[in-house]
DSSP file (Angstrom, degrees, kcal/mol; ACC not computed):
  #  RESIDUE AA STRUCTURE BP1 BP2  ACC     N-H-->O    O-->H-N    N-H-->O    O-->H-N    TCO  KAPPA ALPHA  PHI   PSI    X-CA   Y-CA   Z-CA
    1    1 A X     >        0   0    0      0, 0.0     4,-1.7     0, 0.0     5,-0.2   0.000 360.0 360.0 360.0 -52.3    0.0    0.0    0.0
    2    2 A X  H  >  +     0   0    0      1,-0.2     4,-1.1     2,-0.2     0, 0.0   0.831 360.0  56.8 -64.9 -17.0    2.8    2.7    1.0
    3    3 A X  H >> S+     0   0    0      2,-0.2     4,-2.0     3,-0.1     3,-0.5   0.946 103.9  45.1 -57.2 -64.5    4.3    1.8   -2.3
    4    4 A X  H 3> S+     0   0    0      1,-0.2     4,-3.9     2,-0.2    -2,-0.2   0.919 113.8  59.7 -63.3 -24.5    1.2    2.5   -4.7
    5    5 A X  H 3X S+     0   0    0     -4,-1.7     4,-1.4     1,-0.2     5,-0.4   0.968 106.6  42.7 -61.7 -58.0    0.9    6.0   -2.5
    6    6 A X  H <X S+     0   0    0     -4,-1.1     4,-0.6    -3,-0.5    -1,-0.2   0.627 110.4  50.6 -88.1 -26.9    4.0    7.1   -3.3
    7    7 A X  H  X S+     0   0    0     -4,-2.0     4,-4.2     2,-0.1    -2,-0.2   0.894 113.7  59.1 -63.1 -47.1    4.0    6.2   -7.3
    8    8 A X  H  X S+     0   0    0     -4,-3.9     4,-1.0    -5,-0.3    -2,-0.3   0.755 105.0  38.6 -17.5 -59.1    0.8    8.1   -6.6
    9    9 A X  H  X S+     0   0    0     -4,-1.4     4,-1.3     2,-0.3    -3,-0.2   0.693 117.4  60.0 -98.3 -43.0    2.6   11.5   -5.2
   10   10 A X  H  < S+     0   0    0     -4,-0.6     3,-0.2    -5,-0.4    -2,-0.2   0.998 110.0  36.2 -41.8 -73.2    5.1   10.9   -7.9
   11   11 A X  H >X S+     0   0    0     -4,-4.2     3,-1.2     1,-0.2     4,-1.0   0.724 109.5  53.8 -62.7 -33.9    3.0   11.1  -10.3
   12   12 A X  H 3X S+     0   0    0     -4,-1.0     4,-2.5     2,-0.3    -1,-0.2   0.725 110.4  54.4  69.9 -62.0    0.8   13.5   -9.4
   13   13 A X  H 3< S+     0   0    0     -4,-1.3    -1,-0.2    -3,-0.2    -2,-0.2   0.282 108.1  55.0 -68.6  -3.0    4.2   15.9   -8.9
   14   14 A X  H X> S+     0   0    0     -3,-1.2     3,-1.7     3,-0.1     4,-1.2   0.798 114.0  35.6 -99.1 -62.6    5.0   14.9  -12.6
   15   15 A X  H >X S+     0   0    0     -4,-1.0     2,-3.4     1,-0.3     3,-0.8   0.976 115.3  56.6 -74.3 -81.9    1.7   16.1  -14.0
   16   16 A X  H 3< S+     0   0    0     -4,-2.5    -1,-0.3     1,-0.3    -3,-0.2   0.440 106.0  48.7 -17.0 -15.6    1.7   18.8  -11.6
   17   17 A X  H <4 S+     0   0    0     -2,-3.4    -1,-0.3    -3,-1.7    -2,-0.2   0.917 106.2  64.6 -99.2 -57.7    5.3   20.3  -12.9
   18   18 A X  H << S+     0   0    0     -4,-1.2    -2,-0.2    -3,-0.8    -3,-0.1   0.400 106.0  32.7 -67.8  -2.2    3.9   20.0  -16.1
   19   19 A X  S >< S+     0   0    0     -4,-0.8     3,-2.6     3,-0.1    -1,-0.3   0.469  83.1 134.1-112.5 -28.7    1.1   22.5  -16.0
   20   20 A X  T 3  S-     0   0    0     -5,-0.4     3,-0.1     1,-0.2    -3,-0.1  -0.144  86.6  -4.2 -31.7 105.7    3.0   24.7  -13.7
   21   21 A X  T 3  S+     0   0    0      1,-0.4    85,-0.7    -2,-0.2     2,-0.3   0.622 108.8 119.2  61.7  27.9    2.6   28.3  -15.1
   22   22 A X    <   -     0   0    0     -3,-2.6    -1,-0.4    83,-0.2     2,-0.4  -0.721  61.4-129.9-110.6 156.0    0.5   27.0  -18.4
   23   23 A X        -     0   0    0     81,-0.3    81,-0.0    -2,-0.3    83,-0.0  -0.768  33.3 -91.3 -96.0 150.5   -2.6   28.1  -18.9
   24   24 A X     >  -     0   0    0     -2,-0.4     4,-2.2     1,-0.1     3,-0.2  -0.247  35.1-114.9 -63.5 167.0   -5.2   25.7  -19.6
   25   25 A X  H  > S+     0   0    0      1,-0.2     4,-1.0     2,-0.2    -1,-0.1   0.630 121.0  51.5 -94.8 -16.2   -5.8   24.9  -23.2
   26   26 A X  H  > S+     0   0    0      2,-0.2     4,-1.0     3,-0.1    -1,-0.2   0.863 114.8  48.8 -74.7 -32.4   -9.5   26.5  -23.1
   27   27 A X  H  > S+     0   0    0      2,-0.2     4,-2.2    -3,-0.2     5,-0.2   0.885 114.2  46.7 -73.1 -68.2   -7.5   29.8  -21.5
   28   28 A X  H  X S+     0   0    0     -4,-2.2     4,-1.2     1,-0.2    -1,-0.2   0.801  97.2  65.2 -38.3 -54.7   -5.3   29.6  -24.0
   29   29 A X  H >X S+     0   0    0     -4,-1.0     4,-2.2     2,-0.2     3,-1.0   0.971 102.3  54.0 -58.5 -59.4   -7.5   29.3  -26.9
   30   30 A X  H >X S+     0   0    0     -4,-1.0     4,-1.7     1,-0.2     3,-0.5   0.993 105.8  48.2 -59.6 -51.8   -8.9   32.8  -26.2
   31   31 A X  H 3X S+     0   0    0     -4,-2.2     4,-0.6     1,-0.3    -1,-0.2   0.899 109.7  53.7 -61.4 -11.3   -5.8   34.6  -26.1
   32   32 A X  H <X S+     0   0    0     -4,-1.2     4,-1.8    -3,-1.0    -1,-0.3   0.812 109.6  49.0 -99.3 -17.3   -4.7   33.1  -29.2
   33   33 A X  H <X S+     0   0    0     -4,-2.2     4,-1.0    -3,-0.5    10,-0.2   0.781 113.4  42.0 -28.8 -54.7   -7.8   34.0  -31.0
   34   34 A X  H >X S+     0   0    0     -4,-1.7     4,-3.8    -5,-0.4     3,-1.1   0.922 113.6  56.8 -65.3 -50.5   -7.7   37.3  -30.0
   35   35 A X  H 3< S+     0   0    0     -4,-0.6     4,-0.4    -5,-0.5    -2,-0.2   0.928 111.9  46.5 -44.0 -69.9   -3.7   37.0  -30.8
   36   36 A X  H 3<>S+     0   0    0     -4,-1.8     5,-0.9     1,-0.3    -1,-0.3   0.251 109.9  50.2 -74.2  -2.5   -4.6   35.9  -34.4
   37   37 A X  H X<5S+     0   0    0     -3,-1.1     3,-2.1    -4,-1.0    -1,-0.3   0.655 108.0  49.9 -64.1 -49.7   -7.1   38.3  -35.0
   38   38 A X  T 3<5S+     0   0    0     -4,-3.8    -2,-0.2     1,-0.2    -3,-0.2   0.900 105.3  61.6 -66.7 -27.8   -5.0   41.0  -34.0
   39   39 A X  T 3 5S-     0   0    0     -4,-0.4    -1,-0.2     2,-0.2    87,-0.1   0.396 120.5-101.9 -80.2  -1.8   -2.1   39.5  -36.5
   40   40 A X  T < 5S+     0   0    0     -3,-2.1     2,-0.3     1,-0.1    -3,-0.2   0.735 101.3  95.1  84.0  13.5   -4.3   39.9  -39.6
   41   41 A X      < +     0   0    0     -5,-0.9     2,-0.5    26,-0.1    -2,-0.2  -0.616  52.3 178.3-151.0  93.2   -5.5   35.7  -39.7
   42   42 A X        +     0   0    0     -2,-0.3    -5,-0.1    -5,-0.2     3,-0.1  -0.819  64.1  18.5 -84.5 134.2   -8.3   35.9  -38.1
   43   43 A X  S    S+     0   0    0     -2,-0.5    19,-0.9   -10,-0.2     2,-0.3  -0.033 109.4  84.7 109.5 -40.7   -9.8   32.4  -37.9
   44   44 A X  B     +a   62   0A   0     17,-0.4    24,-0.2    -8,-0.2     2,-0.2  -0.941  42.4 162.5-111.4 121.7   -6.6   30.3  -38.8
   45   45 A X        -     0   0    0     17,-1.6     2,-0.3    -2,-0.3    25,-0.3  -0.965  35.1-135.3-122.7 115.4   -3.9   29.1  -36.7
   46   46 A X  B     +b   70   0B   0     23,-2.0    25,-2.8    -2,-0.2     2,-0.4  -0.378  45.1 148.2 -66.4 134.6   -1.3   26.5  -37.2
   47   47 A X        -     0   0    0     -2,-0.3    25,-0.1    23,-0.1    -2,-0.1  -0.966  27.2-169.1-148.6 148.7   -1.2   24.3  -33.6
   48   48 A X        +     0   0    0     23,-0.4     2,-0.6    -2,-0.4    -1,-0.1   0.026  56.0 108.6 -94.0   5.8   -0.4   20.7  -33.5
   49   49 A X     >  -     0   0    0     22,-0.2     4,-1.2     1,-0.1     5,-0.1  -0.902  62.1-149.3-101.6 130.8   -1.3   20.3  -30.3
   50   50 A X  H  > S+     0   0    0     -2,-0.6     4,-1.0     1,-0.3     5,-0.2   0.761  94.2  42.0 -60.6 -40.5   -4.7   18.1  -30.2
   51   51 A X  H  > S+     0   0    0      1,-0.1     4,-1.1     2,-0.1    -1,-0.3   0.779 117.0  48.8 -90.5 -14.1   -6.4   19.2  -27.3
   52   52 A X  H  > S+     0   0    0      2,-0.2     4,-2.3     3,-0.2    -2,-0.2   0.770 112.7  52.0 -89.3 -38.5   -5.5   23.2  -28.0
   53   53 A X  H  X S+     0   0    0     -4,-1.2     4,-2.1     1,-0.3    -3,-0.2   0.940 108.3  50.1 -72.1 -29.0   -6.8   22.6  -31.9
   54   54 A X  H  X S+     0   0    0     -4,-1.0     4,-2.3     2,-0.2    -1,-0.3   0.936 114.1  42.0 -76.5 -25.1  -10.0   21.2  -30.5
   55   55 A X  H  < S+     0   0    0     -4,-1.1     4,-0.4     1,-0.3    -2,-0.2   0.946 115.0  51.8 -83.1 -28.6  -10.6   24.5  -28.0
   56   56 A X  H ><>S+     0   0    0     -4,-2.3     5,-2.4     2,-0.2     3,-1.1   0.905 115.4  46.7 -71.9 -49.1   -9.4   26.8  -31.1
   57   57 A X  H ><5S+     0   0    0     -4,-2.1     3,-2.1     3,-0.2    -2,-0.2   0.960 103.1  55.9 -13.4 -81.6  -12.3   24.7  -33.1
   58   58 A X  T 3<5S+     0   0    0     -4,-2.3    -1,-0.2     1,-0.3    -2,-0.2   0.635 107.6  49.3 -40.5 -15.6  -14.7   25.0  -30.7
   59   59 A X  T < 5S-     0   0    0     -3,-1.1    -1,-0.3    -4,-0.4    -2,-0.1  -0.033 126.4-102.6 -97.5  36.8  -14.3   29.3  -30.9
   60   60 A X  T < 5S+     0   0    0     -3,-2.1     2,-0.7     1,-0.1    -3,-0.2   0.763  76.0 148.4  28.0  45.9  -14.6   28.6  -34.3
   61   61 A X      < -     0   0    0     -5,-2.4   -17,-0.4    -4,-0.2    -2,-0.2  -0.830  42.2-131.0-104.6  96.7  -10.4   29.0  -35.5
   62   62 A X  B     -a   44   0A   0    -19,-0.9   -17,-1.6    -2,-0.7     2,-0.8  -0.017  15.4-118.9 -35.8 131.4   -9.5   26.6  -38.5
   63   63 A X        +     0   0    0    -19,-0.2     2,-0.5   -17,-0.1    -1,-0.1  -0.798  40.2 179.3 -16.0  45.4   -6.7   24.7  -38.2
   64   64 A X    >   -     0   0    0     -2,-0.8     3,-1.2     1,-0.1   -20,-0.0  -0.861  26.9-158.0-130.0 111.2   -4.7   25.8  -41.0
   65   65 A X  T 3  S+     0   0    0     -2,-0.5   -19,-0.2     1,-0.3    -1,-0.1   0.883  98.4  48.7 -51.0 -38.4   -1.0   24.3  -41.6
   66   66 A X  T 3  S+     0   0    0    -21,-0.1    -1,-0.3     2,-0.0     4,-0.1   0.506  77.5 131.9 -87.2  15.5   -0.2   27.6  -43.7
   67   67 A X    <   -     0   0    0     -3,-1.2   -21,-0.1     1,-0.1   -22,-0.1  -0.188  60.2-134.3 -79.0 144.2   -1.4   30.1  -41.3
   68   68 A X  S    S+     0   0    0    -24,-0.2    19,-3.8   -32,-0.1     2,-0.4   0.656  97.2  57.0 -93.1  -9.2    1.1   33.2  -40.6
   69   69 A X  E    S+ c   0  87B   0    -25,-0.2   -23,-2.0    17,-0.2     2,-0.3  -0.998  72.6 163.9-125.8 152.3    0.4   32.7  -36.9
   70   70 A X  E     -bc  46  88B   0     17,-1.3    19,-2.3    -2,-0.4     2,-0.6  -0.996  28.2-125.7-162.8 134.1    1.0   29.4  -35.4
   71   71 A X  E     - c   0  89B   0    -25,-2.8     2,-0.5    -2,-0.3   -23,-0.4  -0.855  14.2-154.5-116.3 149.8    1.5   27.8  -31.8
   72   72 A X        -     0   0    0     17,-2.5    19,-0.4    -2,-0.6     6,-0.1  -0.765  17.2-168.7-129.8 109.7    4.1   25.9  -30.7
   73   73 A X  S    S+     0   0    0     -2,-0.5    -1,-0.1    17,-0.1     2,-0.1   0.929  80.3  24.4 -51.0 -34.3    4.0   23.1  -27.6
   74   74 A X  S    S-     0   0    0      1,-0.1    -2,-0.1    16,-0.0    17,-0.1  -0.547  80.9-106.4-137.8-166.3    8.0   23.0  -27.7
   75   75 A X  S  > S+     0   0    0      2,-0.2     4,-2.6    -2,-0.1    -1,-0.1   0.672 112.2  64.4-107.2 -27.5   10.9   24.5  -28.4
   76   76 A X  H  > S+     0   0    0      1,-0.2     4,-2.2     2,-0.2    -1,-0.1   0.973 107.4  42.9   0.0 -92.5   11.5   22.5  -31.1
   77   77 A X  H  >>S+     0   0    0      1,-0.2     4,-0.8     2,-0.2     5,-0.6   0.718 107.5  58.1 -72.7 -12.7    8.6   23.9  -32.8
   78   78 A X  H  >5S+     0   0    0      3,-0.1     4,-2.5     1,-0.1     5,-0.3   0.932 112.8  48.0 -70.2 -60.1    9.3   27.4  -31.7
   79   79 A X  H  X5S+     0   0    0     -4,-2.6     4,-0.8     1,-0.2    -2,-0.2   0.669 110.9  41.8 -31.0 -48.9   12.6   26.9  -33.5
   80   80 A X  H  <5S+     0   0    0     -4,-2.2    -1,-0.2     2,-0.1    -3,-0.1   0.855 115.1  51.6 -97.1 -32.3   11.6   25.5  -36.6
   81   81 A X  H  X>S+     0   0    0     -4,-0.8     5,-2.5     2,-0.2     4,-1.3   0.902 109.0  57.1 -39.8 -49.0    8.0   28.4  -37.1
   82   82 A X  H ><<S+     0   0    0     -4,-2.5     3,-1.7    -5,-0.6     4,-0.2   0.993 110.2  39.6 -50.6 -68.8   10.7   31.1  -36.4
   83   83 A X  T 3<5S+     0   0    0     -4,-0.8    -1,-0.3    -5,-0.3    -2,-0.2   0.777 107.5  59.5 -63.3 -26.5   12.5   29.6  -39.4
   84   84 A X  T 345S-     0   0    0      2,-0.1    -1,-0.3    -5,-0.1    -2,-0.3   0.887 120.8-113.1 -79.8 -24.3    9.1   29.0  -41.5
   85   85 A X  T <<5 +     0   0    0     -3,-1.7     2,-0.2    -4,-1.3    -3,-0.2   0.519  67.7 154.3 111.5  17.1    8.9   33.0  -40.9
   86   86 A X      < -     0   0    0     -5,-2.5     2,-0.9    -4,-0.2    -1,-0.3  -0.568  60.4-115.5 -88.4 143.1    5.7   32.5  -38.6
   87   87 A X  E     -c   69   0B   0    -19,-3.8   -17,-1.3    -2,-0.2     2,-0.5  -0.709  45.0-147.3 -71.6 116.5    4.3   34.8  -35.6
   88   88 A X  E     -c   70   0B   0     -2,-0.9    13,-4.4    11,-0.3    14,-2.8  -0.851  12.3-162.1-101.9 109.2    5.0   31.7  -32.9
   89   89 A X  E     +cd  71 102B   0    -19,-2.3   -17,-2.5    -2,-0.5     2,-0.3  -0.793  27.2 170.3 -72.9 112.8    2.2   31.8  -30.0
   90   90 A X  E     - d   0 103B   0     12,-2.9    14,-2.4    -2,-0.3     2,-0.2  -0.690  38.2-138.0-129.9-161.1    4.0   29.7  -27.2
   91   91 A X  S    S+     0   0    0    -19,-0.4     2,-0.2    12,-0.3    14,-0.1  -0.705  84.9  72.8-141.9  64.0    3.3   28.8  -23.0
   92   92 A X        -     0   0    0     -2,-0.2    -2,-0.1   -70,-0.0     3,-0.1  -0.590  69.2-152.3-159.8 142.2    6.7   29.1  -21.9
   93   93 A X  S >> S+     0   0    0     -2,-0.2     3,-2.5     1,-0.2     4,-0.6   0.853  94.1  66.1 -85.9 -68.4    8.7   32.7  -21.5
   94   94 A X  T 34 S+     0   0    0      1,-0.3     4,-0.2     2,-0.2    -1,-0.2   0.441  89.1  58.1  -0.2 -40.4   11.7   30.8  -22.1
   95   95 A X  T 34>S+     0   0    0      2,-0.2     5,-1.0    -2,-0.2    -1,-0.3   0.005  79.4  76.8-105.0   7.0   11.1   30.0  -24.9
   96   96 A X  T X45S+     0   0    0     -3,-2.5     3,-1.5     3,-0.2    -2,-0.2   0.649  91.3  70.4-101.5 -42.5   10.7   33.5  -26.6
   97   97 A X  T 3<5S+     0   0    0     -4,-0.6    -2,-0.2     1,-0.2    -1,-0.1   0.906 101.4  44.0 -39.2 -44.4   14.7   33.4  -26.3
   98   98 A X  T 3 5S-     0   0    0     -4,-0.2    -1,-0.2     1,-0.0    -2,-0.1   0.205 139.0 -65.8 -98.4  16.1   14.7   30.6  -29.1
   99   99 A X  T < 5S+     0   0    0     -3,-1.5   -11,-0.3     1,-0.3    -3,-0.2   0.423  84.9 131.5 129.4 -13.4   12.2   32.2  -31.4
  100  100 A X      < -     0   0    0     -5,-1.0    -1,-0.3     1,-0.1    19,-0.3  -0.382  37.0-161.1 -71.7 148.8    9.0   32.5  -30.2
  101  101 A X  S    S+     0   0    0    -13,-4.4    15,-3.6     1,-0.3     2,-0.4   0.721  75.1  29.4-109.7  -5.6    7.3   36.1  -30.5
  102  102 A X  E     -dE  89 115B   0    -14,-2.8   -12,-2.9    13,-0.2     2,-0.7  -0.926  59.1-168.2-139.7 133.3    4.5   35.6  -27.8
  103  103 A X  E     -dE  90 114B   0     11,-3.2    11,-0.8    -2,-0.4     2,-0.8  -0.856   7.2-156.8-115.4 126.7    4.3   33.8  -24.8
  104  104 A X  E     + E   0 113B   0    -14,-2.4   -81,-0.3    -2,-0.7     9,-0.2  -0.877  29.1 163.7 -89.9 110.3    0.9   33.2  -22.7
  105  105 A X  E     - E   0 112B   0      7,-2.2     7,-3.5    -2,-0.8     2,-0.4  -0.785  43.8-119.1-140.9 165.9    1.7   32.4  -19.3
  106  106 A X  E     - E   0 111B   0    -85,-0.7     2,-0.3     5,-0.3     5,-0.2  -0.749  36.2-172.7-110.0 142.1   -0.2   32.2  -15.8
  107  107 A X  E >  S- E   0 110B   0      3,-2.4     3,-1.1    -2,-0.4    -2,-0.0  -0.820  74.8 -21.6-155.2 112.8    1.7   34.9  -13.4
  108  108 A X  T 3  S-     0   0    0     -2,-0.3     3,-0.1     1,-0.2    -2,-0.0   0.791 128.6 -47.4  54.2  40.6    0.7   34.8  -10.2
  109  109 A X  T 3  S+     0   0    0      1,-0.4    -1,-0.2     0, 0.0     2,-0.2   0.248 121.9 100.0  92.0  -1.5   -3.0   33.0  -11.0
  110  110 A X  E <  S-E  107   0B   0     -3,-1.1    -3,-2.4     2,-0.0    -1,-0.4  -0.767  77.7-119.7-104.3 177.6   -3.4   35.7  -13.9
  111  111 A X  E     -E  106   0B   0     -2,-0.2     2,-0.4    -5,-0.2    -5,-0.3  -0.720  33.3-175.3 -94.2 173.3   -2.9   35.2  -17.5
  112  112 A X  E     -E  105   0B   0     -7,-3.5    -7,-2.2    -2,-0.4     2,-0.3  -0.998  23.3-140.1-140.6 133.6   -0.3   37.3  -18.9
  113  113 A X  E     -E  104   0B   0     -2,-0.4    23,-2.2    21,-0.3     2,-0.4  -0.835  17.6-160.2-106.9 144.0    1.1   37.9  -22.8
  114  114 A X  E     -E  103   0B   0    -11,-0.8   -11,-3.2    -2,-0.3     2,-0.4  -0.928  14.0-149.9-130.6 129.8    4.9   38.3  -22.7
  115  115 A X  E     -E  102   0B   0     -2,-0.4    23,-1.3   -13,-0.2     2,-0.8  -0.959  11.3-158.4-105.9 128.0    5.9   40.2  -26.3
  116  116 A X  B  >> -f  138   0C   0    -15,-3.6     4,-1.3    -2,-0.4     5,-0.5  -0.793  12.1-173.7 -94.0  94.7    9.3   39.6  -27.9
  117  117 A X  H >>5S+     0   0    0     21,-1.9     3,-2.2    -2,-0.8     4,-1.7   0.916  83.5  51.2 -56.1 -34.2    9.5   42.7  -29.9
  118  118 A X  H 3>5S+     0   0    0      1,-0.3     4,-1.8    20,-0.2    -1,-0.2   0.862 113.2  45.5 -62.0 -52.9   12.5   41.6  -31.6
  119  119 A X  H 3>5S+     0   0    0    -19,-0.3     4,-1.2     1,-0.2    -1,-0.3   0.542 114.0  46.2 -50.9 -17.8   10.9   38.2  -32.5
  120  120 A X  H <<5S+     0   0    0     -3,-2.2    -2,-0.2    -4,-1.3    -1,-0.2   0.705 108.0  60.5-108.0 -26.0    7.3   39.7  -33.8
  121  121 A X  H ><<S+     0   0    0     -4,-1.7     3,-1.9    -5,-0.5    -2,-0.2   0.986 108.8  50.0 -53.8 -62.8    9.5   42.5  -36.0
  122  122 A X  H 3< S+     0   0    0     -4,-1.8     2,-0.3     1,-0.3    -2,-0.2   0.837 103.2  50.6 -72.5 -24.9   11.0   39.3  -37.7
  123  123 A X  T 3< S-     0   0    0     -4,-1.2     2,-3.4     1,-0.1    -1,-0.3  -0.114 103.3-122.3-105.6  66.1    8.3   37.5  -38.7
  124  124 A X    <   +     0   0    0     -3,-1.9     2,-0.8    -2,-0.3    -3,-0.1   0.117  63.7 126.7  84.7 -53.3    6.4   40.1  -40.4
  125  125 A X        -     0   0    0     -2,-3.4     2,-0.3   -57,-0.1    -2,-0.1  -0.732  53.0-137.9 -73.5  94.9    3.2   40.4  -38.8
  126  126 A X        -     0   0    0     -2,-0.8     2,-0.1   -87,-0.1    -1,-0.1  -0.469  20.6-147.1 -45.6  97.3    2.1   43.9  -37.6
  127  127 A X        -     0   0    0     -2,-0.3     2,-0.4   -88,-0.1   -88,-0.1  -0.225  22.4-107.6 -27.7 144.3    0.4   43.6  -34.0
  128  128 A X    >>  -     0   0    0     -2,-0.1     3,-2.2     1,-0.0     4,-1.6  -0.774  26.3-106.2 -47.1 137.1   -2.4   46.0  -33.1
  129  129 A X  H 3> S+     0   0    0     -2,-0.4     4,-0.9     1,-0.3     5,-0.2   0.601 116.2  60.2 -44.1 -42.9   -2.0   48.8  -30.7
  130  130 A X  H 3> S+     0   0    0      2,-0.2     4,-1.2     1,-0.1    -1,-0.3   0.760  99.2  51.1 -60.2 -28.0   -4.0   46.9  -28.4
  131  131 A X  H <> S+     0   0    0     -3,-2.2     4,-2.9     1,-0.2    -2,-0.2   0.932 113.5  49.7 -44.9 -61.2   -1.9   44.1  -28.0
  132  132 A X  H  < S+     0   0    0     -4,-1.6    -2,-0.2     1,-0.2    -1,-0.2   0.681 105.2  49.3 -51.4 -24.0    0.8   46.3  -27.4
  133  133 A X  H  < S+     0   0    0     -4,-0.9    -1,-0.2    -3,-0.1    -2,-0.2   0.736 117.1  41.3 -85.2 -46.4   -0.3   48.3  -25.1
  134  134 A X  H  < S+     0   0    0     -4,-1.2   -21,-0.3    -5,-0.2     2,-0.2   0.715 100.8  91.5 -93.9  -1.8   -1.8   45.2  -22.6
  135  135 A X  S  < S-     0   0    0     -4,-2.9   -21,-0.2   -23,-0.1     2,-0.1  -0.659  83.1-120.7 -85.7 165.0    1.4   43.0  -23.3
  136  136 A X        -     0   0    0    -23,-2.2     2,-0.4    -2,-0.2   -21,-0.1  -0.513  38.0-141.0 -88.9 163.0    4.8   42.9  -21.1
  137  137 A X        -     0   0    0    -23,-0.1     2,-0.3    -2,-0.1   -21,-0.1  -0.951  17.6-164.2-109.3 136.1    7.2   43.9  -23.7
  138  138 A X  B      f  116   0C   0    -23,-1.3   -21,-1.9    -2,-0.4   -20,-0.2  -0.872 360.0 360.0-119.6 154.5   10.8   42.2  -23.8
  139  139 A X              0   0    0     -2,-0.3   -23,-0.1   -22,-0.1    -1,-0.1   0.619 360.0 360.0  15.0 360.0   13.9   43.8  -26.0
C-alpha cells in the first residue's frame, strides 16, 4: 500500500510540474484568438497540439497548416516556425529566447502575454495597438 501512495505523489508531482505556469488549453485558446485576429489571420492558426486545436475549433479557428500565426507546444517547434517565418504563440517565456514572438503564461494566478518585440519584428506580422499596449514587452 505505501508503495502505490508514493507512485501516486510521484506522479501526481510529474503532472503537476507539467502545468505549472501554463494556462489551460481553453484559457489559452482565447488569447490566441484574439492574438490571431489582431495578427491579420483571423480564424486560422497552425497548432499541433490536439487538445488546443479542439478548444481553437470550438471558438470557431480553422486549423490551417499555412497560417502566418502558429502555436508551438516545444521549443523545437518554436525553432523550426521562427524559421518558417511565422508569428510563434508559445506557453513558456523561455522560450521567446529561441524564437518565439509571444508567450501566454499564468503569473501569479493571472494570465499574462509576454511580447518579444525583436521576434514579432521578424516574422512580419504587424500587432495591433492593443496588443501592445496590454502585453509585457521584452527587447
Amino acid at each position: 500500500m505505501g508503495f502505490r501512495i508514493k507512485a501516486f505523489a510521484a506522479t501526481a508531482l510529474a503532472v503537476a510540474s507539467l502545468w505549472a505556469g501554463d494556462l489551460a488549453p481553453d484559457q489559452q485558446a482565447k488569447f490566441i484568438k484574439i492574438l490571431a485576429s489582431s495578427a491579420g489571420s483571423a480564424g486560422k492558426v497552425a497548432c499541433r497540439d490536439a487538445a488546443l486545436a479542439g478548444e481553437l475549433a470550438k471558438m470557431g479557428v480553422a486549423n490551417d497548416a499555412g497560417a502566418k500565426v502558429a502555436w508551438a507546444g516545444s521549443e523545437a517547434e518554436v525553432k523550426s516556425l521562427k524559421a518558417a517565418g511565422r508569428l510563434v504563440i508559445c506557453g513558456r517565456v523561455e522560450w521567446l529566447a529561441a524564437g518565439g514572438s509571444i508567450a501566454i503564461v499564468d503569473e501569479g494566478g493571472k494570465p499574462q502575454i509576454i511580447l518579444s518585440m525583436g521576434n514579432i519584428a521578424a516574422s512580419g506580422v504587424t500587432l495591433s495597438d492593443a496588443v501592445l499596449k496590454i502585453g509585457k514587452k521584452l527587447n
